[in-house]
C-alpha positions in Angstrom: 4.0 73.6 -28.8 4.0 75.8 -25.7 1.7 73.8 -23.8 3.5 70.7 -24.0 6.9 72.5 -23.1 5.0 73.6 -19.8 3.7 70.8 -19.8 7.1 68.9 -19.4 8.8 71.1 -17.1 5.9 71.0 -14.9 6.2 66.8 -15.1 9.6 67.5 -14.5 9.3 69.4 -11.6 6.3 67.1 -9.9 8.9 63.9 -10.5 11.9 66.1 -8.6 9.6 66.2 -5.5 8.4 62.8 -5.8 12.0 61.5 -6.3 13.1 63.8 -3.0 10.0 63.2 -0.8 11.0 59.6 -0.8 14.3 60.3 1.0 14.6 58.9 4.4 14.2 62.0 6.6 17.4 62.0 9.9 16.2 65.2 11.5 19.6 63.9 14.1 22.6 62.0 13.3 23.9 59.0 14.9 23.3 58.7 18.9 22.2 62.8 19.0 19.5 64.6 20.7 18.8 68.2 20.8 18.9 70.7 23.4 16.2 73.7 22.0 16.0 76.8 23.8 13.8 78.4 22.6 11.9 81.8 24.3 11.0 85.4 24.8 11.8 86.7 28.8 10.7 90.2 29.4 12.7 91.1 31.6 12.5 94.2 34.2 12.4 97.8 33.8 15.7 99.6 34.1 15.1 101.7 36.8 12.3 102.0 39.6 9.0 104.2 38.6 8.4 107.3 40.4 5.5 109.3 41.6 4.7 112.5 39.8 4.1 115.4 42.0 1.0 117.2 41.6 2.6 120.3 39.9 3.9 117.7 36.8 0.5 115.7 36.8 -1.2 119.1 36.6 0.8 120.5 33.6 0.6 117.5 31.0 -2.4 117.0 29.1 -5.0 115.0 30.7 -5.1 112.3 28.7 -1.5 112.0 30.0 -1.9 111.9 33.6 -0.5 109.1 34.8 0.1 109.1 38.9 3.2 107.0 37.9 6.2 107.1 35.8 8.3 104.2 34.5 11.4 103.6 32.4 10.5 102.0 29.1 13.9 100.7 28.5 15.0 96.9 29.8 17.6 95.3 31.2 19.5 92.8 29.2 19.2 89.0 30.1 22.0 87.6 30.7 21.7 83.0 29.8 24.1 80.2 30.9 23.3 76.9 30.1 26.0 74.2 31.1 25.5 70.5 30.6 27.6 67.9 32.6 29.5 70.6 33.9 30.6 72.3 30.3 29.0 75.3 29.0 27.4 74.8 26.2 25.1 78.5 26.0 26.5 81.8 27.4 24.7 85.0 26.0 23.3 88.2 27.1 20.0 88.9 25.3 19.1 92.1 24.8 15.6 93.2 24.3 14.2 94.0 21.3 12.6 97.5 19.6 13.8 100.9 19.2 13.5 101.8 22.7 14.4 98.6 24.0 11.1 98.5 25.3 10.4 94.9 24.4 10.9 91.0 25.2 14.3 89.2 24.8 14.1 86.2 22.9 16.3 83.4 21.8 16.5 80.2 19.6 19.1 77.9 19.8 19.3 74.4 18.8 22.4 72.6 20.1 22.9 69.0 19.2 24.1 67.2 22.2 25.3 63.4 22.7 22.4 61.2 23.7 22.5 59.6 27.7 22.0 60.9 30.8 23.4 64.1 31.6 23.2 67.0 34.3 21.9 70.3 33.5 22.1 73.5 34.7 20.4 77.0 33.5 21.3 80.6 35.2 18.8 83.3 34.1 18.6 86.6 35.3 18.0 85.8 39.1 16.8 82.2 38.3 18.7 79.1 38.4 17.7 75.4 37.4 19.4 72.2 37.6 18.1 68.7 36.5 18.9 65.6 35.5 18.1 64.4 32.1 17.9 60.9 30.1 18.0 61.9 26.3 17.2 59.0 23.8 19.3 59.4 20.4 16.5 61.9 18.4 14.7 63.5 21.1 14.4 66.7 21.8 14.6 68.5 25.1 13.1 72.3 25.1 13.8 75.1 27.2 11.3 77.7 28.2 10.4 80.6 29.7 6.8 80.4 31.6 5.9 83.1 34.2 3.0 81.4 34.8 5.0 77.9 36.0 7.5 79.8 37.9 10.1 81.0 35.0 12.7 78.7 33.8 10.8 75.4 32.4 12.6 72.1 30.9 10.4 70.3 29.1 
């Protein structure tokens, strides 16, 4: 009697999916696109490093002896994001960890009207602008790459 009661709630339960996996799936309404930023910026050090003299080098222990010293904490990045003209992201991202020693990241979706539009991000000392033509459904990412010069629409 217990096996078919499992039995049955797990037939029950294989039919739910079934019945919802055959649902049309609208990941936008209507005419929308989306706008996702989506990144982790590491910012800069707080303050400038400094050069030990020789009297600190030579009283820490050597496996301490760095030349150098640097701030662990970072500086807060401050994003705008303004699309035709009207802001549609202003936040200051702090970076993450206990010191707040680490990157500041972000993930935003923000649905948008599809068409051509005019964008325009300020990061930090960065600043893009671009012209955009979004088809209802599509989604246009925002990105922080170093390694392509910072600030990346893709």
């Amino acid at each position: 009697m217990r096996v078919w009661k499992s039995v049955s709630i797990l037939a029950l339960g294989i039919a739910g999916v079934v019945v919802v996996s055959r649902l049309p799936y609208r990941p936008l309404p209507g005419n929308e696109a989306l706008l996702l930023v989506n990144f982790a910026h590491p910012s800069r050090p707080e303050g400038a490093c400094r050069t030990r003299t020789e009297a600190e080098v030579a009283a820490l222990p050597p496996n301490l002896r760095a030349p150098e010293v640097c701030p662990r904490r970072r500086i807060a990045v401050p994003v705008r994001i303004e699309l035709d003209g009207l802001t549609v992201m202003d936040e200051t991202l702090f970076p993450a960890g206990l010191q707040r020693d680490g990157s500041a990241s972000v993930h935003r979706r923000i649905p948008v009207a599809g068409g051509r539009h005019a964008i325009r991000i300020r990061m930090l000392d960065e600043e893009r602008a671009a012209d955009v033509e979004l088809a209802p459904g599509q989604v246009l990412r925002i990105d922080y790459r170093p390694e392509r010069g910072g600030v990346v629409i893709l």
